[in-house]
C-alpha positions, 0 to 999 in steps of 0.5 A: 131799894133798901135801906142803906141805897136810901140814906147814903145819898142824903149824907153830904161830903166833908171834904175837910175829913183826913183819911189815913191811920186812923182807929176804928171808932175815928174812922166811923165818927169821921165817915159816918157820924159827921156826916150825919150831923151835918144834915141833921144840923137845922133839924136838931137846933130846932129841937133844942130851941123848941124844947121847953125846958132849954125855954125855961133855963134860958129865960131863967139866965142872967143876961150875962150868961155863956149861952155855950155854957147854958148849952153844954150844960142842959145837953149833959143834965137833960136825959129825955133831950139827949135821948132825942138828939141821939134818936136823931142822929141814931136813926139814919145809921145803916144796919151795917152802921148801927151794928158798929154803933151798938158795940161801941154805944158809950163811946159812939154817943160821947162822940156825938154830943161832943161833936153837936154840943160844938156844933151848936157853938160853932153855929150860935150867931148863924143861927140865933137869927 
């Protein structure tokens, strides 16, 4: 079994992903990435809590601080957090996946803290438990 029969199988369905006219990147953000997120999802908010400097910045907030704006702020500061998430996200691509990935690197990673910096919004109450 190779690599690529090993990961697809573990991606879950998003039903909600139009299909049709899209360019090149949306159609690998959208069958690739998001998928990937998704299972990644707990995984990665573990990260984030755990990681001491995001303990810090968030001991250190005003109690009226936007916990959405603490978020997308560390994950835009913090170069050594970001490169984890990415790491997360980067190592469940296929070869095919990651050859894609390094010639659209800028773009790819963009996209995908934009999409996880969402996610952990979307999730925040869910998850704050």
């Amino acid at each position: 079994m190779n690599r690529f029969e090993k990961l697809i199988p573990l991606r879950p369905t998003i039903d909600t992903i139009k299909k049709g006219n899209s360019s090149e990147i949306e159609g690998f953000q959208n069958g690739v990435l998001r998928p990937i997120l998704k299972f990644q999802h707990r995984l990665n908010w573990a990260l984030l809590k755990g990681n001491i400097n995001f303990q810090k910045l968030r001991a250190a907030a005003k109690p009226d601080t936007n916990l959405e704006v603490l978020i997308q702020n560390f994950i835009q500061k913090d170069r050594a957090f970001r490169a984890q998430l990415l790491g997360q996200i980067t190592g469940l691509l296929t070869l095919e996946e990651w050859s894609f990935y390094e010639q659209h690197n800028s773009e790819c990673n963009r996209r995908i803290l934009q999409m996880q910096t969402q996610r952990f919004w979307d999730s925040l109450e869910v998850l704050e438990k």
